[in-house]
PDB file of N, CA, C and O in Angstrom:
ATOM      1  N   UNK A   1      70.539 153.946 215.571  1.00  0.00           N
ATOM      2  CA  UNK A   1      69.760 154.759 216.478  1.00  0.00           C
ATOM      3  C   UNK A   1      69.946 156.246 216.170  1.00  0.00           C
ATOM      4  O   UNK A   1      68.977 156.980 215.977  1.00  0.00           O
ATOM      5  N   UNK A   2      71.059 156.620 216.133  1.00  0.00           N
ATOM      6  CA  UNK A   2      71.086 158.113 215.836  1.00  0.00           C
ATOM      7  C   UNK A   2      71.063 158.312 214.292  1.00  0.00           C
ATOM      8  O   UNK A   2      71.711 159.237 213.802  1.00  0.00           O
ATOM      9  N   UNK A   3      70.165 157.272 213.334  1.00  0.00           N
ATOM     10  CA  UNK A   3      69.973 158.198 212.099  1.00  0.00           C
ATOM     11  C   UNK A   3      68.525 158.257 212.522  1.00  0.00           C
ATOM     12  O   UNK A   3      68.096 159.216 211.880  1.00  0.00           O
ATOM     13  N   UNK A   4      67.291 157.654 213.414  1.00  0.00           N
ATOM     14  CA  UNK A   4      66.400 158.014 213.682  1.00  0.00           C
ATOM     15  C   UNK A   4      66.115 159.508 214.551  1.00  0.00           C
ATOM     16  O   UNK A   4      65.019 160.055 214.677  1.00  0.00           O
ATOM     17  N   UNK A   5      67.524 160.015 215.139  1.00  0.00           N
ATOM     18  CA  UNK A   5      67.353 161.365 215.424  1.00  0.00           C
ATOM     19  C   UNK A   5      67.603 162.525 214.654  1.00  0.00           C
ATOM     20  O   UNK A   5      67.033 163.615 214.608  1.00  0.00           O
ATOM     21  N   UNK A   6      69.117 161.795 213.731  1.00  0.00           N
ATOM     22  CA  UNK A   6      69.106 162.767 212.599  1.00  0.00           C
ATOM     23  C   UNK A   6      67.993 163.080 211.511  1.00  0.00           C
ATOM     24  O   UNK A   6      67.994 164.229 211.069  1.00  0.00           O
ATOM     25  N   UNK A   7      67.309 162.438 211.162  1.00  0.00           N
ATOM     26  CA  UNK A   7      65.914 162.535 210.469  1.00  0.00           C
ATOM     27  C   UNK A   7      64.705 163.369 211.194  1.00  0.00           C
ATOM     28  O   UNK A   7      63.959 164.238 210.742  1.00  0.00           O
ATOM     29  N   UNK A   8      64.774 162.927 212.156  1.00  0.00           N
ATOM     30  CA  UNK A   8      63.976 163.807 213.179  1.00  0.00           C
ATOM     31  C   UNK A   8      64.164 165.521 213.173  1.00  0.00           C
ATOM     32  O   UNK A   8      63.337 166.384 212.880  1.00  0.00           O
ATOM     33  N   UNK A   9      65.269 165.623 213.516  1.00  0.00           N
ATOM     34  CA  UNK A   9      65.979 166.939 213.695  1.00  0.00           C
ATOM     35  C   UNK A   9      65.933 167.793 211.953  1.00  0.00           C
ATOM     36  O   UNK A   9      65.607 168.924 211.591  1.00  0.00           O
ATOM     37  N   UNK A  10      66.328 166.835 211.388  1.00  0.00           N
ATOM     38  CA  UNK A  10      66.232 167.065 209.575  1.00  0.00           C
ATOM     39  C   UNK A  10      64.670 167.778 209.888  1.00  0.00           C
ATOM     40  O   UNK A  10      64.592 168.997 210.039  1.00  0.00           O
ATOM     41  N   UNK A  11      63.800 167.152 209.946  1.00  0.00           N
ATOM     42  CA  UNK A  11      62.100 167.414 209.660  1.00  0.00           C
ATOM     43  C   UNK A  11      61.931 168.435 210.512  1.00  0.00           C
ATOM     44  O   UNK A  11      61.005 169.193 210.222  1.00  0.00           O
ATOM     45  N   UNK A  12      62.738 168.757 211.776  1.00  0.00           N
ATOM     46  CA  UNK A  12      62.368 169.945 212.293  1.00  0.00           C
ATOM     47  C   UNK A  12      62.797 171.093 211.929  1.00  0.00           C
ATOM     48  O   UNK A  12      62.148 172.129 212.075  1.00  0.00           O
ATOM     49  N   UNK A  13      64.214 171.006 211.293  1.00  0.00           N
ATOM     50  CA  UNK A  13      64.826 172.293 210.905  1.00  0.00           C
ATOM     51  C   UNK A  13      63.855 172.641 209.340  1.00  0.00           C
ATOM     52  O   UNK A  13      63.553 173.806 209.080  1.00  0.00           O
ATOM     53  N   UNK A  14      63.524 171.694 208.575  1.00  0.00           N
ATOM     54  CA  UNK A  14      62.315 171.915 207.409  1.00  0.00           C
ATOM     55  C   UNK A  14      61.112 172.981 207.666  1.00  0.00           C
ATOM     56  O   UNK A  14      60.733 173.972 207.042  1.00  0.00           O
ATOM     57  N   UNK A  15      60.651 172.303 208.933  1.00  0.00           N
ATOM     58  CA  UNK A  15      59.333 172.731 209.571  1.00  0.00           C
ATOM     59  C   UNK A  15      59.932 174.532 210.032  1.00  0.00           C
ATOM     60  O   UNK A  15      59.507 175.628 209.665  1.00  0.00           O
ATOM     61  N   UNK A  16      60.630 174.296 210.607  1.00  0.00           N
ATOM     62  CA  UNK A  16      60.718 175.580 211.307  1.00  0.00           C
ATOM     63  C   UNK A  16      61.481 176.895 210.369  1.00  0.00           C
ATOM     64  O   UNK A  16      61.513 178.055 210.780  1.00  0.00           O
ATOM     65  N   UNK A  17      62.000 176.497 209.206  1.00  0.00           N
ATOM     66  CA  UNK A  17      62.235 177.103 208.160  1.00  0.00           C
ATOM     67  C   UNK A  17      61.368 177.981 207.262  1.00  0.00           C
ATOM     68  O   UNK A  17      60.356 177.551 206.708  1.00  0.00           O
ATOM     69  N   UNK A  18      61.792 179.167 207.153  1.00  0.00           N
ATOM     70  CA  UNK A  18      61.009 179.566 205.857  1.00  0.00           C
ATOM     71  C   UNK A  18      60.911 179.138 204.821  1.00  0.00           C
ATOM     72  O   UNK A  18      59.720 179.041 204.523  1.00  0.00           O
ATOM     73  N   UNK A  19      61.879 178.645 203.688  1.00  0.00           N
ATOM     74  CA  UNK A  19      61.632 177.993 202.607  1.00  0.00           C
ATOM     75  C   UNK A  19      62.786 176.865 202.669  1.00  0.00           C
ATOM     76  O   UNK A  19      63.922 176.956 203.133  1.00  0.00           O
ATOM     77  N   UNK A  20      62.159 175.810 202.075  1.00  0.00           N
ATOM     78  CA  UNK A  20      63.034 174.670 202.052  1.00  0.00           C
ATOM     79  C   UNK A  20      64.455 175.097 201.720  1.00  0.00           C
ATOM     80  O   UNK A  20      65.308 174.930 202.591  1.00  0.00           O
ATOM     81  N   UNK A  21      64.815 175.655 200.501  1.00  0.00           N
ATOM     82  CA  UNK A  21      66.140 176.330 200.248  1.00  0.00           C
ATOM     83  C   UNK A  21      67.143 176.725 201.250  1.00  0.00           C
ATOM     84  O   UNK A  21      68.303 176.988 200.931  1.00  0.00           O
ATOM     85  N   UNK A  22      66.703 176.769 202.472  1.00  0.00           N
ATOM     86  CA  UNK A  22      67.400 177.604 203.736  1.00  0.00           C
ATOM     87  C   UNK A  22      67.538 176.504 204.536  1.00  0.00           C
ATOM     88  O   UNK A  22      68.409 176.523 205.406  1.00  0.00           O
ATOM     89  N   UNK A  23      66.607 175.241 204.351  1.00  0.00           N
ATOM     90  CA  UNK A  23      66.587 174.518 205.509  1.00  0.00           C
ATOM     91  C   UNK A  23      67.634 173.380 204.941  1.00  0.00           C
ATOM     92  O   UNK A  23      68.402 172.628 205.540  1.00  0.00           O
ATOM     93  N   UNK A  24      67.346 173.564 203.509  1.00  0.00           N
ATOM     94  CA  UNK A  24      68.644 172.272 202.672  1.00  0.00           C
ATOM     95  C   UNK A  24      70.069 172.969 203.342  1.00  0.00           C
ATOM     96  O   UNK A  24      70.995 172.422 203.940  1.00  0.00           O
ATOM     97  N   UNK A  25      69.782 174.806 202.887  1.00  0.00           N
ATOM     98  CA  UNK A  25      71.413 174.978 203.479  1.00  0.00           C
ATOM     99  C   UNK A  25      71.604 175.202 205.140  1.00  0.00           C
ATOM    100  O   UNK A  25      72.770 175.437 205.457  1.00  0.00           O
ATOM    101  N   UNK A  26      70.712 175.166 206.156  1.00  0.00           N
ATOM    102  CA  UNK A  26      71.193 175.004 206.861  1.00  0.00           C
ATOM    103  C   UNK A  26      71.600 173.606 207.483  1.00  0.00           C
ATOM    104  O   UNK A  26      72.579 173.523 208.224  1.00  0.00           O
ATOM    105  N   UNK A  27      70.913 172.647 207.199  1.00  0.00           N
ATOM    106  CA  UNK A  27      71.181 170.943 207.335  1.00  0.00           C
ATOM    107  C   UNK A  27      72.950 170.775 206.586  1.00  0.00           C
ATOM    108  O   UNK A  27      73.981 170.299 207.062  1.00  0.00           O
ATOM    109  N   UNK A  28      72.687 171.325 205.426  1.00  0.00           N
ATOM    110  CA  UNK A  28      73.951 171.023 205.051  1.00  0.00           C
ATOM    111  C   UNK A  28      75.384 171.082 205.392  1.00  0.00           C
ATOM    112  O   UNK A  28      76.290 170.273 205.191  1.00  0.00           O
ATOM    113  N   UNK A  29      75.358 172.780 206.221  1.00  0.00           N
ATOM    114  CA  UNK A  29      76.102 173.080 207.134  1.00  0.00           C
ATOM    115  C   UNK A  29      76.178 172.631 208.490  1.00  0.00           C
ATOM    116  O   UNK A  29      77.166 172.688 209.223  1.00  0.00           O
ATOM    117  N   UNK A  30      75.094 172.199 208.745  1.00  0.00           N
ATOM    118  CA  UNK A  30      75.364 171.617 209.906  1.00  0.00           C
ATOM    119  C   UNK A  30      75.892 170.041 210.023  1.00  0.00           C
ATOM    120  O   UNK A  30      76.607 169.410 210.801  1.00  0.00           O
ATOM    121  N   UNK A  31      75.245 169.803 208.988  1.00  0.00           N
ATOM    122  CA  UNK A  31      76.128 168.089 208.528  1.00  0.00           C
ATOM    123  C   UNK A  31      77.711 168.323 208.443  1.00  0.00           C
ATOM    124  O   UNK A  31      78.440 167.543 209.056  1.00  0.00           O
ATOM    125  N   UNK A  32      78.169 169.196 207.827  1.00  0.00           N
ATOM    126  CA  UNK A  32      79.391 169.396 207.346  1.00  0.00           C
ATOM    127  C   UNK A  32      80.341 169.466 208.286  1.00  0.00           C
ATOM    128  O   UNK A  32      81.439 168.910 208.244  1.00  0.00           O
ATOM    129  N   UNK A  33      79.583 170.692 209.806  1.00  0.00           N
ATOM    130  CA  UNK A  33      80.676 171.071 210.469  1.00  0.00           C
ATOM    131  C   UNK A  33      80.204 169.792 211.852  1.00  0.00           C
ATOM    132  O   UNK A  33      81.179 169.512 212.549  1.00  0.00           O
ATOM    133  N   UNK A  34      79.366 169.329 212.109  1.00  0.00           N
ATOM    134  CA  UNK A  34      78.867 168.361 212.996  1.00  0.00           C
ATOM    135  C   UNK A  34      79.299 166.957 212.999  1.00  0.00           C
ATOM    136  O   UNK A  34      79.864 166.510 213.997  1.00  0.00           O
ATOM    137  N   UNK A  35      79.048 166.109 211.806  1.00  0.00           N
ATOM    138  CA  UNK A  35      78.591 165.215 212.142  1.00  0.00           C
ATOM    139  C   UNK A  35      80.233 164.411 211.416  1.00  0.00           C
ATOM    140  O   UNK A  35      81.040 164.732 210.544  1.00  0.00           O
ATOM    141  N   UNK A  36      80.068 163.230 212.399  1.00  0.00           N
ATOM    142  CA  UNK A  36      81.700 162.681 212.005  1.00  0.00           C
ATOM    143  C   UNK A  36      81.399 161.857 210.264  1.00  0.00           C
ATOM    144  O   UNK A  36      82.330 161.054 210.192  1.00  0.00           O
ATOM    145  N   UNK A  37      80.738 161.757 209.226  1.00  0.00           N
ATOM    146  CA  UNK A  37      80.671 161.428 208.576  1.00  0.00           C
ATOM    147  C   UNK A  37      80.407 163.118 207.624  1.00  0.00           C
ATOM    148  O   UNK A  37      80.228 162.944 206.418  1.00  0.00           O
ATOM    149  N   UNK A  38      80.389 164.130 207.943  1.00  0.00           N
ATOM    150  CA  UNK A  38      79.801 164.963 207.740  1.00  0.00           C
ATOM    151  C   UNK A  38      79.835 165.165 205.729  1.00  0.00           C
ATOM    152  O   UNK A  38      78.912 165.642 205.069  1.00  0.00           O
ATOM    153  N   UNK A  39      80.971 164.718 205.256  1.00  0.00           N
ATOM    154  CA  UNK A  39      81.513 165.019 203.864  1.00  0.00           C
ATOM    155  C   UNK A  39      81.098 163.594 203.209  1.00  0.00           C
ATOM    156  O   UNK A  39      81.328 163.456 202.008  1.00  0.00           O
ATOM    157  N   UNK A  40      80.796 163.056 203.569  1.00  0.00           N
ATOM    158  CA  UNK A  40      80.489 161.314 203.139  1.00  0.00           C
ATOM    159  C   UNK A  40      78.938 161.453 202.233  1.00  0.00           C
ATOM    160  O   UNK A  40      77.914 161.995 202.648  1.00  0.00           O
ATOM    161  N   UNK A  41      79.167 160.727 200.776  1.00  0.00           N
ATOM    162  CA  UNK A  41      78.274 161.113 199.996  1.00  0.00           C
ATOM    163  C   UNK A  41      76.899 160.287 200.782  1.00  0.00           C
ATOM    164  O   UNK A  41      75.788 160.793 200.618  1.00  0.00           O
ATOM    165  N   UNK A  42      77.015 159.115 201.562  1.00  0.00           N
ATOM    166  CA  UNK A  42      75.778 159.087 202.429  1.00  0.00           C
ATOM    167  C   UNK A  42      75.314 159.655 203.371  1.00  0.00           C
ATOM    168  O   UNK A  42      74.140 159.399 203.641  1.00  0.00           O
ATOM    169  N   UNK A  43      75.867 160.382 204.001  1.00  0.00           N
ATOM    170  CA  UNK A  43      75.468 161.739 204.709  1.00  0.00           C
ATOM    171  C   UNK A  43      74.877 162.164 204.103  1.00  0.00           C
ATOM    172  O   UNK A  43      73.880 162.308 204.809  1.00  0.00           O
ATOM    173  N   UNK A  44      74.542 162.740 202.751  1.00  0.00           N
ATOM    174  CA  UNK A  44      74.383 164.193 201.882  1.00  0.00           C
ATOM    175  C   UNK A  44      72.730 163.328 201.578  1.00  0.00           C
ATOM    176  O   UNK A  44      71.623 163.859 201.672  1.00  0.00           O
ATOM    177  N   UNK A  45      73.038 161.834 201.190  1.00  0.00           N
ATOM    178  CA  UNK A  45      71.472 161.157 201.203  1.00  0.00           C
ATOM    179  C   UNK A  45      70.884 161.004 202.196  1.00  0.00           C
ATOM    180  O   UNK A  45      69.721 160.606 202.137  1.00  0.00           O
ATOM    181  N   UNK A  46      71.549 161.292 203.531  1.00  0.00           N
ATOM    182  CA  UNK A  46      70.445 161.557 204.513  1.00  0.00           C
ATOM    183  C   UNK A  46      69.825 162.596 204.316  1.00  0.00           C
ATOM    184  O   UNK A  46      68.605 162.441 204.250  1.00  0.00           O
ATOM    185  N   UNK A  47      70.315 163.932 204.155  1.00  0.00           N
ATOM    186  CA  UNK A  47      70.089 165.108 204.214  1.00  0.00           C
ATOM    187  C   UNK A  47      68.618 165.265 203.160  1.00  0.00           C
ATOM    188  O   UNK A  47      67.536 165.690 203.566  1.00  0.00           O
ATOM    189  N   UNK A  48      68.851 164.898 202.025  1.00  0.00           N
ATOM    190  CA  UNK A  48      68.192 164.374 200.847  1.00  0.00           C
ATOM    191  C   UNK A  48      66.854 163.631 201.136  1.00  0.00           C
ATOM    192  O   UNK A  48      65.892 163.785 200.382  1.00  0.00           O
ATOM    193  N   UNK A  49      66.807 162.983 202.014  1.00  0.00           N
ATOM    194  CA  UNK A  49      65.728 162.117 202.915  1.00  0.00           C
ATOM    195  C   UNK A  49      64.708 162.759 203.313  1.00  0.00           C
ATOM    196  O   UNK A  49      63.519 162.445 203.253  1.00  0.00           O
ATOM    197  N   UNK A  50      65.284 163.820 203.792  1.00  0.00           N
ATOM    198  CA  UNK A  50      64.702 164.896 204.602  1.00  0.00           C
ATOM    199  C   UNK A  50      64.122 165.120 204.134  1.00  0.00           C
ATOM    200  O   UNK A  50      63.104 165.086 204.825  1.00  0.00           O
ATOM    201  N   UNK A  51      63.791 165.562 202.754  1.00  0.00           N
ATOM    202  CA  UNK A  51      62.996 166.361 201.917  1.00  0.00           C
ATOM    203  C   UNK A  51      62.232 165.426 200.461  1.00  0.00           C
ATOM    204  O   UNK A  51      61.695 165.773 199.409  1.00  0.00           O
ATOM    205  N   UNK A  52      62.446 164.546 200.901  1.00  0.00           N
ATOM    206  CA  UNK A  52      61.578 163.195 200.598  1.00  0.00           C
ATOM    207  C   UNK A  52      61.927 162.386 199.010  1.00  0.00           C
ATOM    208  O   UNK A  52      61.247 161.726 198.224  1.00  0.00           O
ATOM    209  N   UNK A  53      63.421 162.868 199.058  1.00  0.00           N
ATOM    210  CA  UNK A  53      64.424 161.925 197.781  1.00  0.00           C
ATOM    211  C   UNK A  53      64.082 160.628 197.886  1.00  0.00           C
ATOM    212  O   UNK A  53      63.600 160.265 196.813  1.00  0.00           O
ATOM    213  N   UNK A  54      64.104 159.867 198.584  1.00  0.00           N
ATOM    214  CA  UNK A  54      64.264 158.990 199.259  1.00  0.00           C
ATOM    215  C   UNK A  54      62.890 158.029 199.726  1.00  0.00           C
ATOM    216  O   UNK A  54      62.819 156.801 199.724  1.00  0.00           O
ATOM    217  N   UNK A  55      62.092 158.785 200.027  1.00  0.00           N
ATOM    218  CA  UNK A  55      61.302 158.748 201.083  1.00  0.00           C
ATOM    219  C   UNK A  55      59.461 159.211 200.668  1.00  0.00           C
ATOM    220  O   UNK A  55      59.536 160.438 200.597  1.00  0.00           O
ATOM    221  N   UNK A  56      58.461 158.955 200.478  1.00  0.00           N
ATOM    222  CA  UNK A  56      57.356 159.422 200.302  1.00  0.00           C
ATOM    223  C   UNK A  56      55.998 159.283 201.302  1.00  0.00           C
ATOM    224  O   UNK A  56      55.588 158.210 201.745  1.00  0.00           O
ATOM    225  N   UNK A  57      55.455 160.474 201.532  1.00  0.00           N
ATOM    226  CA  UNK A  57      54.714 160.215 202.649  1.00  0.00           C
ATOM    227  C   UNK A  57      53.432 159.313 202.357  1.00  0.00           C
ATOM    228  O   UNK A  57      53.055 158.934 201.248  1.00  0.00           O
ATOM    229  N   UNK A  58      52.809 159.037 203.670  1.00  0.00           N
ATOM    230  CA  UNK A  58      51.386 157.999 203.490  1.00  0.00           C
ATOM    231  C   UNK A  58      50.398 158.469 203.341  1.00  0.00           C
ATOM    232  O   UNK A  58      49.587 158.141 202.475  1.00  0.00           O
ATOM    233  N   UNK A  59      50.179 159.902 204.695  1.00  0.00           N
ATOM    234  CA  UNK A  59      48.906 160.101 205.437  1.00  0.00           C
ATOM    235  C   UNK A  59      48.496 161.124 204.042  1.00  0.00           C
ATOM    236  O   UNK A  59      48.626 160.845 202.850  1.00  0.00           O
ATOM    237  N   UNK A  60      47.998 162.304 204.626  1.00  0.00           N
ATOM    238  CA  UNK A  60      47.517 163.496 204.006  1.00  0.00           C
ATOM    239  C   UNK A  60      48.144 164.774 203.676  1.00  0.00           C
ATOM    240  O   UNK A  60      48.561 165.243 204.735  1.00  0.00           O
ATOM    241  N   UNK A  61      48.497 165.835 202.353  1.00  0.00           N
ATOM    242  CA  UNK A  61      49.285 166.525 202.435  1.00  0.00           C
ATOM    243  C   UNK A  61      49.006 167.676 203.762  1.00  0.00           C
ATOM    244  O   UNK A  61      47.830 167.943 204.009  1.00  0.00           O
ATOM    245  N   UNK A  62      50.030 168.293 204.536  1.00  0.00           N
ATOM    246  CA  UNK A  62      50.053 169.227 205.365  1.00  0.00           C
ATOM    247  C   UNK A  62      50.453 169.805 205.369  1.00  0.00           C
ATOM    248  O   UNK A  62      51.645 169.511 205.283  1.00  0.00           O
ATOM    249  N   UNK A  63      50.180 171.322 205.460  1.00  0.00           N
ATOM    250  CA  UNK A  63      49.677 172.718 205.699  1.00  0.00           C
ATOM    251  C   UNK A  63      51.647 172.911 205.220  1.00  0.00           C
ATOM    252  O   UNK A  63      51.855 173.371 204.097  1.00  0.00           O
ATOM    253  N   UNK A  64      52.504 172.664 205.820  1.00  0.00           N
ATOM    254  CA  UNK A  64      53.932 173.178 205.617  1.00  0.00           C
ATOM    255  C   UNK A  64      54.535 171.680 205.002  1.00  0.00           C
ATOM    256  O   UNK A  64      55.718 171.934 204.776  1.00  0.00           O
ATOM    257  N   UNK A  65      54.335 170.526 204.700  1.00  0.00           N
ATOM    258  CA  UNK A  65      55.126 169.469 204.281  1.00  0.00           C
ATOM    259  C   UNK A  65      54.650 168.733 203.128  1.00  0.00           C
ATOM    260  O   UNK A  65      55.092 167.756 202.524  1.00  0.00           O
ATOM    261  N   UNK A  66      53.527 169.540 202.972  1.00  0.00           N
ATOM    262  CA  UNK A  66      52.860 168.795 201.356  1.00  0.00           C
ATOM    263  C   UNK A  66      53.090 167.289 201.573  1.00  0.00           C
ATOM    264  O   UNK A  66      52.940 166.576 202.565  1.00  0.00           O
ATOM    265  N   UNK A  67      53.497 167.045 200.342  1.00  0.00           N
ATOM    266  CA  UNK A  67      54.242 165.183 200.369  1.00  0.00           C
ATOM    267  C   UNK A  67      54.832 164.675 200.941  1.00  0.00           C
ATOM    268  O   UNK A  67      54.773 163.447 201.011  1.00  0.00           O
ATOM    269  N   UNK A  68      55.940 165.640 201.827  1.00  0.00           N
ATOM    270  CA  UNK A  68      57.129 164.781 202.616  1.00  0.00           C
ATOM    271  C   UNK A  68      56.448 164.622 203.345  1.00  0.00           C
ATOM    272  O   UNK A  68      55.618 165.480 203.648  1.00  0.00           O
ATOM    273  N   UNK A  69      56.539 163.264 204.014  1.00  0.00           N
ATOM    274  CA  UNK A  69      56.704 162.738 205.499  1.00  0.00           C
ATOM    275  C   UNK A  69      56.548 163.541 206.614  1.00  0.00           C
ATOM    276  O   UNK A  69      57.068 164.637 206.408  1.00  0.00           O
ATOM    277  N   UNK A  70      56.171 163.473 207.434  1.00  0.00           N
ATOM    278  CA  UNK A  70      56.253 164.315 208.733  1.00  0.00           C
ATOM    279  C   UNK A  70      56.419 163.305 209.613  1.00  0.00           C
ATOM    280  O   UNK A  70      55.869 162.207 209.521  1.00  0.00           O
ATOM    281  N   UNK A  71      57.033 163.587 210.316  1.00  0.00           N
ATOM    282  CA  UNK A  71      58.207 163.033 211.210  1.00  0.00           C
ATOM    283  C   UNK A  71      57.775 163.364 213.049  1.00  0.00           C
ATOM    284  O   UNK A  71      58.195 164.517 213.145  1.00  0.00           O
ATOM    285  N   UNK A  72      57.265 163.042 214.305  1.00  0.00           N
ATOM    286  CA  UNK A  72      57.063 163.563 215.409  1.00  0.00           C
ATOM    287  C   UNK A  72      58.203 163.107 216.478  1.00  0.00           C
ATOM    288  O   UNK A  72      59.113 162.348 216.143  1.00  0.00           O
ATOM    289  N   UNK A  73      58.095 163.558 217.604  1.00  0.00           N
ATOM    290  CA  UNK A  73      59.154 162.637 218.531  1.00  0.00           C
ATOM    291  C   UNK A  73      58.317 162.124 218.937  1.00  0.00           C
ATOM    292  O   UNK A  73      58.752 161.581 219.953  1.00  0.00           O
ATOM    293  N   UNK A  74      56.687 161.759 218.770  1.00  0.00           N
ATOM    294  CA  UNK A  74      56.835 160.535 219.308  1.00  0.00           C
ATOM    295  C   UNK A  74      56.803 159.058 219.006  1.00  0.00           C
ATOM    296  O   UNK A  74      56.862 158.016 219.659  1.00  0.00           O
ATOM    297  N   UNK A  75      56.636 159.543 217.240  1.00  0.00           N
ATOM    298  CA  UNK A  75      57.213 158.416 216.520  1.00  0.00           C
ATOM    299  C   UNK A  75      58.875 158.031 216.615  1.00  0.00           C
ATOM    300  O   UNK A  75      59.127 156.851 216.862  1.00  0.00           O
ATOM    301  N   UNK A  76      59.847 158.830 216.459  1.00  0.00           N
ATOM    302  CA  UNK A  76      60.756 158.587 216.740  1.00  0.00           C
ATOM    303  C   UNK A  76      60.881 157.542 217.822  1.00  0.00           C
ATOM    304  O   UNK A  76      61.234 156.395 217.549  1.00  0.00           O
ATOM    305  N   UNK A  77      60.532 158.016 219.315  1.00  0.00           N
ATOM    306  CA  UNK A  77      60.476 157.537 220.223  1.00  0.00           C
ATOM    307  C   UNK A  77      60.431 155.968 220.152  1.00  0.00           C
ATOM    308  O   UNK A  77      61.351 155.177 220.362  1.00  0.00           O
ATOM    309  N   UNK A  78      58.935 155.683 219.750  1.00  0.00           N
ATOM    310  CA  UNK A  78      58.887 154.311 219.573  1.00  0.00           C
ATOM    311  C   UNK A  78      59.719 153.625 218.854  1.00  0.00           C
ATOM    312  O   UNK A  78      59.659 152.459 219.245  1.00  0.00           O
ATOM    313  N   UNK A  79      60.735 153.776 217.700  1.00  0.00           N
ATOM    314  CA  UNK A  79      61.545 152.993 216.918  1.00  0.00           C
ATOM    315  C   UNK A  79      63.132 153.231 217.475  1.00  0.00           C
ATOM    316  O   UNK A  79      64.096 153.212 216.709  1.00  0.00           O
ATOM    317  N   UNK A  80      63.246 153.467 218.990  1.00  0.00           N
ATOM    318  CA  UNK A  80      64.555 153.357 219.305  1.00  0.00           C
ATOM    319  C   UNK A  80      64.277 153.447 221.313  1.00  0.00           C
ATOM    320  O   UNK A  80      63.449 154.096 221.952  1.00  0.00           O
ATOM    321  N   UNK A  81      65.349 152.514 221.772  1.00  0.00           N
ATOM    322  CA  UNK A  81      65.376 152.005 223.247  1.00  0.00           C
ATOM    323  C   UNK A  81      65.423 153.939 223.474  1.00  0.00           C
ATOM    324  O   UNK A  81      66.503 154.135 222.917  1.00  0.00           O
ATOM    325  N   UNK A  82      65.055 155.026 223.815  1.00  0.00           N
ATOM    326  CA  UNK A  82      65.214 155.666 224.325  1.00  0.00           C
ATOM    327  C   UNK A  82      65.696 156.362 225.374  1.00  0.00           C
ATOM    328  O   UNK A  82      66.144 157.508 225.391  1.00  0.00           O
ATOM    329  N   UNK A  83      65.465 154.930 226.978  1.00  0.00           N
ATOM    330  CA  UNK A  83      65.843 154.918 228.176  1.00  0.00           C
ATOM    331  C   UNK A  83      67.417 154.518 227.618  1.00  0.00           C
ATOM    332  O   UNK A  83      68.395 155.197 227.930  1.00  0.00           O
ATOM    333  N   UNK A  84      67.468 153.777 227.084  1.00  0.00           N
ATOM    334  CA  UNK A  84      69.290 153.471 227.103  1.00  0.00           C
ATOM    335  C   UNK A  84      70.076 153.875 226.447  1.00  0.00           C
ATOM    336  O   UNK A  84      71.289 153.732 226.600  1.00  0.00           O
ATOM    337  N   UNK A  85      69.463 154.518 225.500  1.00  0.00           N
ATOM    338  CA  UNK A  85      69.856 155.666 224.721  1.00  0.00           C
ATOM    339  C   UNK A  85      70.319 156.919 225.634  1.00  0.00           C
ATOM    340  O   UNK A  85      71.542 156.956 225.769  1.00  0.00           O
ATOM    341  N   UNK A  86      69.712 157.807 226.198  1.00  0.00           N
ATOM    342  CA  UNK A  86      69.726 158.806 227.668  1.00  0.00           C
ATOM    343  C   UNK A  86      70.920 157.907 228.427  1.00  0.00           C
ATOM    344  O   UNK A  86      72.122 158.093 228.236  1.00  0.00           O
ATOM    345  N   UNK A  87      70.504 157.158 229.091  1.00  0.00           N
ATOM    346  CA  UNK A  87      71.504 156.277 229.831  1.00  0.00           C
ATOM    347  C   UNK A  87      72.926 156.189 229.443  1.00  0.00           C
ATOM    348  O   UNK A  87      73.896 156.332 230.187  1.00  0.00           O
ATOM    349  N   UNK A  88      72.922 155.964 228.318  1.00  0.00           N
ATOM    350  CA  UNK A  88      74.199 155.974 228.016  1.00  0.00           C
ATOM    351  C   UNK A  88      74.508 157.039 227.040  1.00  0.00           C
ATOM    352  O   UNK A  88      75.028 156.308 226.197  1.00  0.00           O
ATOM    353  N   UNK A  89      74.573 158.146 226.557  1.00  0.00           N
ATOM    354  CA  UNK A  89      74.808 159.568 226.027  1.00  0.00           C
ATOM    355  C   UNK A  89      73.995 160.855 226.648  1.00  0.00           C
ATOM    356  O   UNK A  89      74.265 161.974 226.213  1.00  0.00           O
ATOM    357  N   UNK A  90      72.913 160.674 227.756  1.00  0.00           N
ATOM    358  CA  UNK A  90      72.348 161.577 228.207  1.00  0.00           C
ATOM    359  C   UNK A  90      73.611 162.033 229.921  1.00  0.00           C
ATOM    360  O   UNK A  90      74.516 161.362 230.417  1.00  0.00           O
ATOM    361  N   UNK A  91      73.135 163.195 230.254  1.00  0.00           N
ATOM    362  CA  UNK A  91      73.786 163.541 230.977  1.00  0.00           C
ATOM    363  C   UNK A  91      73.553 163.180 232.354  1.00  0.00           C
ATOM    364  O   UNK A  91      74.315 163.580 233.234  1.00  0.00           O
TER     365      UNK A  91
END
């Protein structure tokens, strides 16, 4: 469940970035000092995901994501219990 948010969050820090270069290093740092796997070479292929190593999009290229994937919450949404998700880590 929470690599469907980490991916999420990945595609937003992309989006909201000026150039990918900034958004690899800020993901990276934030993997590093965040996440309890943070140094783990599958961590680093999530990160990698993000920017479509991994991963190739379907629809049409767009305006800031060309090829990669674009990612919404409300796709997210649908591929994880959400309510019990909140329920049990929401406040």
């Amino acid at each position: 469940m929470q690599n469907y948010l980490r991916m999420l969050w990945g595609k937003k820090v992309l989006e909201w970035s000026p150039q990918p270069q900034q958004a690899l290093a800020t993901l990276i740092e934030l993997n590093n000092k965040y996440a309890l796997d943070g140094r783990d070479p599958n961590s680093c292929s999530g990160i990698f995901w993000v920017f479509g190593r991994y991963d190739r999009a379907w629809g049409p290229e767009r305006k800031i994501f060309g090829k990669i994937r674009y990612m919404t919450s409300d796709s997210t949404v649908k591929k994880l219990d959400l309510k019990r998700y909140l329920q049990t880590w929401g406040r």
